[in-house]
N, C-alpha and C positions, 0 to 999 in steps of 0.2 A: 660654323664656328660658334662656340659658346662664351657666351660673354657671362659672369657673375656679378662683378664690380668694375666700379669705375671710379677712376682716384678725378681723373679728368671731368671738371662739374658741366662741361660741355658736352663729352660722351654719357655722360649719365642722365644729361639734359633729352636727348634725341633718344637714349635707349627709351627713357619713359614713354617719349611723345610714340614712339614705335610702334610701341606695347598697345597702349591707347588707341592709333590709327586701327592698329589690326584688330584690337578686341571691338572696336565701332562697325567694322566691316562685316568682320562676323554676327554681329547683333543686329546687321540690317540685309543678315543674305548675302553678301557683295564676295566675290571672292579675291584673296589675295594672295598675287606669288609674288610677296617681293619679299626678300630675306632683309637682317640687320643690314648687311654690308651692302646690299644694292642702296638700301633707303640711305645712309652714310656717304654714298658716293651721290645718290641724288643732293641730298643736303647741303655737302662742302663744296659743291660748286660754286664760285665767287661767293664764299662766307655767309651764304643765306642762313644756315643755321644759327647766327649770330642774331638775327633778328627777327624769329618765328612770332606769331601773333594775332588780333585780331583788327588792327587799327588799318584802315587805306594803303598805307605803306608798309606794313608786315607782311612776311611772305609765308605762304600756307601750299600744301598737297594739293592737286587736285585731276581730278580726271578728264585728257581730251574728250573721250567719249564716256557720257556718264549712262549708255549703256551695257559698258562693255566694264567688266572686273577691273580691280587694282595691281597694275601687273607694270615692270620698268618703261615699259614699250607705250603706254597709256598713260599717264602720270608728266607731270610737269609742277615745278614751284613757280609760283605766280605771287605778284605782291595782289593782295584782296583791290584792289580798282581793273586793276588789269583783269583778272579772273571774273568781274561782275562786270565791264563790259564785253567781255567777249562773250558772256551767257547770254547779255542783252540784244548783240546781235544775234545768236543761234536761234533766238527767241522770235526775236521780228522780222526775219528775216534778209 
């Protein structure tokens, strides 16, 4: 599906952030198969796209295993505390 525009300043919101994830990916080797529509139906789960960010309580992309590519099956939206303790334990085990 080809998306051009967006009247909706929310779908235009996530298309950018989209664009961004996957050009980050690609600029660090990472590979990604997630299309618009998968990343959209990650997002609008309980309105987390409403409050993307970088504060404790925003929620951000991020990978169960940050070996393994950016693909739907690997990927989870986390508010940033939750995603930096669960590093914390993978960490210390």
């Amino acid at each position: 599906m080809r998306y051009i525009r967006f009247k909706d300043p929310d779908l235009k919101s996530l298309r950018l952030s989209f664009i961004r994830a996957k050009s980050q990916a690609k600029y660090r080797n990472q590979t990604w198969d997630i299309d618009f529509d998968d990343y959209l139906d990650l997002w609008r789960v309980g309105d987390k796209y409403r409050k993307p960010g970088r504060c404790k309580t925003d929620f951000h992309m991020t990978r169960k295993d940050i070996q393994q590519g950016w693909s739907v099956a690997n990927v989870q939206i986390l508010n940033r505390s939750e995603h930096l303790r669960a590093r914390m334990l993978k960490q210390n085990g």
